[in-house]
C-alpha positions as a Markdown table, in Angstrom:
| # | Residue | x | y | z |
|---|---|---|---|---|
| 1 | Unk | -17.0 | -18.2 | 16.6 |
| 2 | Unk | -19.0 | -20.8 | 17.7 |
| 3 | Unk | -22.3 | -19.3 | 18.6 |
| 4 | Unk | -23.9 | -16.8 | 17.4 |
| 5 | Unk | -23.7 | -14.6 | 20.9 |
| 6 | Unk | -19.7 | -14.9 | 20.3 |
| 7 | Unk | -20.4 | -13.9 | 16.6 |
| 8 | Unk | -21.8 | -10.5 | 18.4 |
| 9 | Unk | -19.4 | -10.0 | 20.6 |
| 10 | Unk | -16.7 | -10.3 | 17.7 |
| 11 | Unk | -18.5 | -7.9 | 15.9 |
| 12 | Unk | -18.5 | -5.5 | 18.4 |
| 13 | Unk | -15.1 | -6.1 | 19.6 |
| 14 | Unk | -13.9 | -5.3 | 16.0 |
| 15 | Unk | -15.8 | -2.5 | 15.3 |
| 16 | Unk | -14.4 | -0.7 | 18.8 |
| 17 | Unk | -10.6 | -2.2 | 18.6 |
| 18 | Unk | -10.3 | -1.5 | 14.7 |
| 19 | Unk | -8.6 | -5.1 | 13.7 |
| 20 | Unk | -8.6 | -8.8 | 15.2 |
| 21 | Unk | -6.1 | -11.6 | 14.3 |
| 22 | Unk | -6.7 | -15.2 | 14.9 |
| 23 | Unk | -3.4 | -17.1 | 13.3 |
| 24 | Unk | -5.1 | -20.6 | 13.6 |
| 25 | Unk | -9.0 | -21.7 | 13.8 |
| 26 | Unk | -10.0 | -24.9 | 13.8 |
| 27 | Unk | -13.3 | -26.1 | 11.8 |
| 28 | Unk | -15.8 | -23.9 | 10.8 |
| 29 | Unk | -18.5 | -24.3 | 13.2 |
| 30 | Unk | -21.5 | -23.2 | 11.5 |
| 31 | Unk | -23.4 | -25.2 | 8.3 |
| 32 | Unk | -25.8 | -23.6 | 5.9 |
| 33 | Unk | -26.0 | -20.0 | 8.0 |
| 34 | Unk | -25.4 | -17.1 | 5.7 |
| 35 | Unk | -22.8 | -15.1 | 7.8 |
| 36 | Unk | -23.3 | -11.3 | 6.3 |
| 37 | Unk | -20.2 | -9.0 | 8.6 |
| 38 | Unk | -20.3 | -5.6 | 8.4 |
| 39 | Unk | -16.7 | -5.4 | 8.4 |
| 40 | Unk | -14.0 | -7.1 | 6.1 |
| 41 | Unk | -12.5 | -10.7 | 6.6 |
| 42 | Unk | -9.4 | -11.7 | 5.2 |
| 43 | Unk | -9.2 | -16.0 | 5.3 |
| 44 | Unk | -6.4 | -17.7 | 4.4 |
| 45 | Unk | -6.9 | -21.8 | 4.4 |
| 46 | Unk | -3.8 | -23.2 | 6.0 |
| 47 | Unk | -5.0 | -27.3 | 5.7 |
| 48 | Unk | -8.1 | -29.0 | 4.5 |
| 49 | Unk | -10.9 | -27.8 | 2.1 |
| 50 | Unk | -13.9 | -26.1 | 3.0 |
| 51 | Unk | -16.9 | -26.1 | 0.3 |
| 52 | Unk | -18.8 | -22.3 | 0.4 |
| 53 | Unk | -21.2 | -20.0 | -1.4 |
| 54 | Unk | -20.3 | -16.1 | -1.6 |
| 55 | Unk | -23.0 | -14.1 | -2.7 |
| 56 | Unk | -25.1 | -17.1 | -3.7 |
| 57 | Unk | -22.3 | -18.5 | -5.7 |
| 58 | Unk | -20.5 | -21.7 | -4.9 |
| 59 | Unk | -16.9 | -22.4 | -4.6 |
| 60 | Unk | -14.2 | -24.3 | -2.9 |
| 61 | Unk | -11.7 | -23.3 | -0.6 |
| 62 | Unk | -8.4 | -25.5 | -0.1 |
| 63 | Unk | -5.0 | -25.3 | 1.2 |
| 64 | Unk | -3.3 | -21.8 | 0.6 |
| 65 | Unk | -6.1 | -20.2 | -0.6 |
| 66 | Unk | -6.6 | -16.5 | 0.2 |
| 67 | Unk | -9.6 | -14.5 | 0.6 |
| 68 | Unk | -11.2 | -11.3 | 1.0 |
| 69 | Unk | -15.0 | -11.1 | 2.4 |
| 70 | Unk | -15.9 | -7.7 | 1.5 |
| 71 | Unk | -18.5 | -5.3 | 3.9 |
| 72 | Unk | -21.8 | -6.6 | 3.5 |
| 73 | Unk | -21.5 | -9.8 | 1.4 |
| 74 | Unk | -22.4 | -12.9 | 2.0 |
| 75 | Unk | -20.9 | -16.1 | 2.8 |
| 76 | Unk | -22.1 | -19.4 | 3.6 |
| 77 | Unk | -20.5 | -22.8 | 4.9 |
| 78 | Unk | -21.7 | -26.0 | 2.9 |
| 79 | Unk | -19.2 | -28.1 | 4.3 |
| 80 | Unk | -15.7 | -28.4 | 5.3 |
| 81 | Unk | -13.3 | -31.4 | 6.1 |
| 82 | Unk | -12.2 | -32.5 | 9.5 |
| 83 | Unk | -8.4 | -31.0 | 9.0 |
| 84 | Unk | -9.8 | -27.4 | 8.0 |
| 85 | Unk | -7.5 | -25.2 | 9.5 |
| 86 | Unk | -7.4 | -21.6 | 8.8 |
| 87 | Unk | -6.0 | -17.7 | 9.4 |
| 88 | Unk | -8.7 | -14.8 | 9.9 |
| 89 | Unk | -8.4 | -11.0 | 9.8 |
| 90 | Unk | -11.3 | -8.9 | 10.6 |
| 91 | Unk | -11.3 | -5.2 | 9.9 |
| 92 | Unk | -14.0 | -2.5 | 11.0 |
| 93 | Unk | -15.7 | -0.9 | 8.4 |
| 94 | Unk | -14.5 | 2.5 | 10.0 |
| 95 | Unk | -11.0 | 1.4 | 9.2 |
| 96 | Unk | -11.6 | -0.3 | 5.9 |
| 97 | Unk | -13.0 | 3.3 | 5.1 |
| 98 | Unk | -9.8 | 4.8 | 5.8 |
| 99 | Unk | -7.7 | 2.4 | 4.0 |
| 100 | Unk | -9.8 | 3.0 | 1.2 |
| 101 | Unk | -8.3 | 6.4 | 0.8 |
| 102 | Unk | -5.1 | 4.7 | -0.7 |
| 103 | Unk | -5.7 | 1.6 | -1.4 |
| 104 | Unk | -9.3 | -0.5 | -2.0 |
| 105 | Unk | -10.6 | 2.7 | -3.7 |
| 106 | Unk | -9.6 | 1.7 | -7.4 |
| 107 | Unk | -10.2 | -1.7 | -7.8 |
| 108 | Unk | -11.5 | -2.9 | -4.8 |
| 109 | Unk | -14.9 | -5.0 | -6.9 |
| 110 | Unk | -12.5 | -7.8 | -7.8 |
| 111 | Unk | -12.5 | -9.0 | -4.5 |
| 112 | Unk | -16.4 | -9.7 | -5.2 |
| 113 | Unk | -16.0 | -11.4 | -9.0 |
| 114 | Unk | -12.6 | -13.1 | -7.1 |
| 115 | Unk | -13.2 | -13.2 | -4.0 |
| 116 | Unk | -9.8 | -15.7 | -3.6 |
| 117 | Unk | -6.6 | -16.2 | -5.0 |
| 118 | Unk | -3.8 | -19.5 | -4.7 |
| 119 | Unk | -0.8 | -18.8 | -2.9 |
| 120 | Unk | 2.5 | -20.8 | -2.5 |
| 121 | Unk | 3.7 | -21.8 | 0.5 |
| 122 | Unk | 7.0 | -19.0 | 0.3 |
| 123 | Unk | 4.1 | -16.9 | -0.1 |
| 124 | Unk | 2.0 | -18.0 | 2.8 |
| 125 | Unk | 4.9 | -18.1 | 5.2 |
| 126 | Unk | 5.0 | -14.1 | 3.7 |
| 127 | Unk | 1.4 | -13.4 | 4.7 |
| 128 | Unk | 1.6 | -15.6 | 8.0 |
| 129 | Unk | 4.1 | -13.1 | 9.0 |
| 130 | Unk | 2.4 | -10.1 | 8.2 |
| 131 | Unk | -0.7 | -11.6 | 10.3 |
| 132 | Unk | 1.7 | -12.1 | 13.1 |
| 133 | Unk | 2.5 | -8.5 | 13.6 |
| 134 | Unk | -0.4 | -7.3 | 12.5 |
| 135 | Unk | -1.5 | -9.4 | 15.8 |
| 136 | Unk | 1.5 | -7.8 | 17.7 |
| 137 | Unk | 0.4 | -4.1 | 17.1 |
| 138 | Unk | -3.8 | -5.4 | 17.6 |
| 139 | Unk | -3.0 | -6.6 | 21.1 |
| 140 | Unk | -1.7 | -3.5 | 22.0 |
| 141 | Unk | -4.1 | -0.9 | 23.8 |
| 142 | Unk | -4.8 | 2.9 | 22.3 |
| 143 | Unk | -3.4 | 4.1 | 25.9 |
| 144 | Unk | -0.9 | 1.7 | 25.8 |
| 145 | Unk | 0.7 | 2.9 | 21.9 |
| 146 | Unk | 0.0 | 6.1 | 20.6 |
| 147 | Unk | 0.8 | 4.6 | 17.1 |
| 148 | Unk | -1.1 | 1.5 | 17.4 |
| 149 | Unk | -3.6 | 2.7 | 14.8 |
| 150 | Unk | -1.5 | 4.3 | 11.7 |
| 151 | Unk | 1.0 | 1.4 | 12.4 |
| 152 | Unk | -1.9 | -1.2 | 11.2 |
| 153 | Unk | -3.1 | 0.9 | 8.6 |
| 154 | Unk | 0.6 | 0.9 | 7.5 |
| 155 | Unk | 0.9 | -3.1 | 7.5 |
| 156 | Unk | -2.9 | -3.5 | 6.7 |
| 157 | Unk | -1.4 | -1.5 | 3.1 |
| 158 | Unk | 1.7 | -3.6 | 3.0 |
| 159 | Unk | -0.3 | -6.8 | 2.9 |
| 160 | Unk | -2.4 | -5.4 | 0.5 |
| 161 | Unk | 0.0 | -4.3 | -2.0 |
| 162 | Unk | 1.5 | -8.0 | -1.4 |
| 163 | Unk | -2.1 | -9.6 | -2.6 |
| 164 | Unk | -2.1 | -7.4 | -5.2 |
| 165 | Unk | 1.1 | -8.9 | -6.8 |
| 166 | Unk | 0.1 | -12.1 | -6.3 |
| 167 | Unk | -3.0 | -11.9 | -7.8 |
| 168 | Unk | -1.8 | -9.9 | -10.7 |
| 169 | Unk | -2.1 | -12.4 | -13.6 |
| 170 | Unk | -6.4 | -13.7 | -12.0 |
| 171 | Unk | -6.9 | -10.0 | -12.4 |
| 172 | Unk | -6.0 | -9.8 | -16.1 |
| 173 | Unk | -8.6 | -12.4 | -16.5 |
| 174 | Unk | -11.3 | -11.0 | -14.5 |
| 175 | Unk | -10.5 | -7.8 | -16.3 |
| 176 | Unk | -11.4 | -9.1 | -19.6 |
| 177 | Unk | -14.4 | -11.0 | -18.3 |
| 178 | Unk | -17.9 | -8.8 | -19.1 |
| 179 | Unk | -19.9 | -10.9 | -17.7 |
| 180 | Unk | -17.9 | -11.0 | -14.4 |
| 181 | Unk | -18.0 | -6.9 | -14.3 |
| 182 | Unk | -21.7 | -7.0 | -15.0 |
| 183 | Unk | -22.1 | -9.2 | -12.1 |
| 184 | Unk | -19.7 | -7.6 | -9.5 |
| 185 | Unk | -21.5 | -3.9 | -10.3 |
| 186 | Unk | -24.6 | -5.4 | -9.5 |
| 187 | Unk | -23.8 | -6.8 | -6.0 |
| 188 | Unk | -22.2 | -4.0 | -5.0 |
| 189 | Unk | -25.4 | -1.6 | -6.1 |
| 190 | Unk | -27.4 | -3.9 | -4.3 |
| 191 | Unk | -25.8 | -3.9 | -0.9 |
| 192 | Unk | -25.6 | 0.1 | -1.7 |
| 193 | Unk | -29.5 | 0.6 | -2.6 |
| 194 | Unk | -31.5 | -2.5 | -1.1 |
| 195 | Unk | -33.3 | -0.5 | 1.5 |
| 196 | Unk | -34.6 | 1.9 | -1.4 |
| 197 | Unk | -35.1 | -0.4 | -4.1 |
| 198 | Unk | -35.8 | -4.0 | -4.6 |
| 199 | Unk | -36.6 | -3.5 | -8.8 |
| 200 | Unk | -34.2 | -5.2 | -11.6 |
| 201 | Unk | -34.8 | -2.3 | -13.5 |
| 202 | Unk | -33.4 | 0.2 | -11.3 |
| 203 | Unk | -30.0 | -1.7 | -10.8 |
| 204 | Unk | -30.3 | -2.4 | -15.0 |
| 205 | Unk | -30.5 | 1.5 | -15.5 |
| 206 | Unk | -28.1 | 2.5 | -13.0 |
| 207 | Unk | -25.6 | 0.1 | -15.3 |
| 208 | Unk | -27.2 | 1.8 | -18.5 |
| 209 | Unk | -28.7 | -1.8 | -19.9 |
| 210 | Unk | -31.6 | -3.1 | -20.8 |
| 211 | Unk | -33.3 | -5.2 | -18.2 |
| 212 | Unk | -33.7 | -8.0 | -20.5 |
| 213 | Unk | -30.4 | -7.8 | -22.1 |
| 214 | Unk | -29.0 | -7.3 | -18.5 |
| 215 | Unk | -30.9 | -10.2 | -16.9 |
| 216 | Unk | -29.6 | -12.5 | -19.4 |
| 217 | Unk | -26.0 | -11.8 | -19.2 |
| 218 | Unk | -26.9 | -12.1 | -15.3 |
| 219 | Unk | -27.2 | -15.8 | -15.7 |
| 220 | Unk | -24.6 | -16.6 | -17.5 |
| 221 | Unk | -22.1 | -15.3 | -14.4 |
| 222 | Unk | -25.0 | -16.4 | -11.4 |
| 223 | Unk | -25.0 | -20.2 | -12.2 |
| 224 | Unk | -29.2 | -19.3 | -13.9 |
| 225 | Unk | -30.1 | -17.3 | -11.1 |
| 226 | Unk | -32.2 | -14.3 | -11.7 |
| 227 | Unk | -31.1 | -10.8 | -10.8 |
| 228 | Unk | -34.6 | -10.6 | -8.6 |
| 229 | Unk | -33.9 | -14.2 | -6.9 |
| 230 | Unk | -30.5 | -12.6 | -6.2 |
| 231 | Unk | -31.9 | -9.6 | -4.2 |
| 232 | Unk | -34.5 | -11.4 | -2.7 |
| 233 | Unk | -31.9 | -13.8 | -1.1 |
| 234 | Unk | -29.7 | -10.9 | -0.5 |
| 235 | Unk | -32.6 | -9.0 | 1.3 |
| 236 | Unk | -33.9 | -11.9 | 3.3 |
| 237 | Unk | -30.1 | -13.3 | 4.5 |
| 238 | Unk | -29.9 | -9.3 | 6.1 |
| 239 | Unk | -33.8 | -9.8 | 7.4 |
| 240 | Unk | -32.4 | -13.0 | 9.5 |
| 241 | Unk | -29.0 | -11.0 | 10.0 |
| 242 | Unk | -31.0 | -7.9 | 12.1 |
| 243 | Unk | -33.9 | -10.5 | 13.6 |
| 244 | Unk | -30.7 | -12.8 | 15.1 |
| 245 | Unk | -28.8 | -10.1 | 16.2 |
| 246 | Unk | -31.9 | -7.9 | 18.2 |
| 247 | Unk | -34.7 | -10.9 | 18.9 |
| 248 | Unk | -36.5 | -8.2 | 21.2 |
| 249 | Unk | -36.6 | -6.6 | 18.1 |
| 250 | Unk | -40.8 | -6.4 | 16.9 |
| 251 | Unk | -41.0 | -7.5 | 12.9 |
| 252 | Unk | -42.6 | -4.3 | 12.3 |
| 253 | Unk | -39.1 | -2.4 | 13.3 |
| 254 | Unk | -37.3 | -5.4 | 11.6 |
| 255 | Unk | -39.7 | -4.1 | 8.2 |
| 256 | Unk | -38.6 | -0.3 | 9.0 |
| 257 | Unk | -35.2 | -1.1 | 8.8 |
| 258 | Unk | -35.0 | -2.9 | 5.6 |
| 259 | Unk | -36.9 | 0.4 | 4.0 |
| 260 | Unk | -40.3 | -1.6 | 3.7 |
| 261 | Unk | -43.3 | 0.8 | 3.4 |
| 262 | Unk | -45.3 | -1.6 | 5.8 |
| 263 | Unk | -44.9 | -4.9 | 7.8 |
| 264 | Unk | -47.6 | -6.8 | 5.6 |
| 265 | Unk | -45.5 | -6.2 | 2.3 |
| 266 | Unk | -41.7 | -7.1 | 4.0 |
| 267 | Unk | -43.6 | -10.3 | 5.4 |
| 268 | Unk | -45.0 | -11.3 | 1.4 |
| 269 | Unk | -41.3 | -10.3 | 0.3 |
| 270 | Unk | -39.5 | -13.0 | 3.1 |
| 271 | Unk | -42.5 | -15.6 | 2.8 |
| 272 | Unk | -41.5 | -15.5 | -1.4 |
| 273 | Unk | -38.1 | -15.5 | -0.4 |
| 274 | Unk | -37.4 | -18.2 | 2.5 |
| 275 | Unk | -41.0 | -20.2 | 2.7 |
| 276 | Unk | -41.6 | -18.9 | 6.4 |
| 277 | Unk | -43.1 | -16.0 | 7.6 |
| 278 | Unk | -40.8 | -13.5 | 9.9 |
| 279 | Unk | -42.0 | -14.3 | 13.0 |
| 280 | Unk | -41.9 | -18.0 | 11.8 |
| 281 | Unk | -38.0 | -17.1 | 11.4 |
| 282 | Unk | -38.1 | -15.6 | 15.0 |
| 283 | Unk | -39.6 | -18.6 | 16.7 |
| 284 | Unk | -37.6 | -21.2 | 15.6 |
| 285 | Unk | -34.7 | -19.3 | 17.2 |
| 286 | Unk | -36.3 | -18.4 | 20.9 |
């Protein structure tokens, strides 16, 4: 993970393979870069601390905390220390789908108001054992073992149902937290409806508030951001995500793909948004 051509090629080799394992990574190369997968990630900090903001909100990462990066959220490295040392699993969204048949389906939106829990270290040992087969089964090719898939679905279940017990007594908080709901039903809407609409008041009526009520109960969760500075940063971190990822790519396609009606109005919405202009963005990175 140390460039963003390797980011690509882990993307893709996810997406085709189902799952990749990496039991120990070493720094965090990347500072202030919003990293948006479209897949899940599973971190789990081994040693060191690692300051980040998911979703725009800021947090801090330290030994034997566990996370879960949903599909299409946002993260972003402010800083880590020297000794950060930690555990990834990445799963394609084609698998997370299926796994969500049994097991994300119900509650699957804490992961974006709670993104992490604390483990102990009998625990960790637990989950570092888990990641090792997991890693066992993920080397293996389709050819090579006809079970390879429905035996990491089976283990990628176990380990969930193991997070979910260890996490059980964060969830009762979060549960009783409005605020927090309010908050996590948003995101997710967003990532669901950005191409079609970029309005507070859609997202407030699809909740059933009122925009003003629902703005104001925003803040309180989003550190005083707004629910439109919260799209717009979501919109324009996927704008860089598409113009890194295809650079031959003209800003007028970039436009079409983010559902803007012309490539005048998606360049007003990023300039508002990041201070640059689009191709601005693209030159800085040729």
């Amino acid at each position: 993970m140390q460039t963003d051509a390797t980011l690509d090629q882990l993307i893709e080799f996810v997406e085709l393979n189902g799952v990749y394992v990496e039991q120990e990574i070493h720094g965090w190369p990347t500072t202030g870069v919003d990293m948006l997968f479209p897949h899940l990630i599973i971190l789990l900090c081994l040693r060191g601390s690692a300051r980040v903001l998911f979703d725009m909100q800021e947090m801090v990462i330290e030994k034997n905390d566990f996370g879960v990066l949903m599909p299409g959220h946002v993260l972003r490295r402010v800083s880590c220390s020297d000794d950060y040392v930690y555990a990834s699993i990445s799963i394609s969204a084609e698998m997370v789908s299926e796994l969500k048949g049994h097991t994300f389906s119900h509650d699957s939106d804490k992961f974006n108001y709670a993104p992490k829990c604390h483990l102990t270290d009998v625990q960790v040992k637990r989950m570092m054992a888990l990641l090792e087969l997991l890693e066992t089964i993920a080397s293996h090719d389709r050819n090579d073992l006809q079970m390879r898939r429905p035996l990491l679905l089976t283990q990628l279940a176990v380990g969930y149902e193991f997070v979910n017990y260890y996490r059980r007594e964060q969830d009762k908080d979060w549960a009783e937290s409005r605020s927090a709901k309010l908050y996590t039903q948003f995101c997710d809407l967003v990532v669901e409806h950005y191409r079609e609409n970029r309005n507070v008041n859609f997202y407030a009526g699809l909740m059933g508030y009122e925009p003003r009520y629902f703005s104001k109960v925003f803040r309180q969760f989003s550190n005083g951001l707004s629910p439109l500075e919260w799209i717009q940063q979501y919109v324009a971190t996927k704008a860089k995500y598409i113009m890194d990822a295809q650079p031959k790519q003209t800003v007028k396609e970039t436009a079409y793909q983010l559902g803007f009606p012309n490539t005048a109005n998606f360049c007003r919405y990023f300039k508002h948004a990041t201070g640059i202009y689009p191709q601005q963005y693209k030159e800085r990175g040729s």
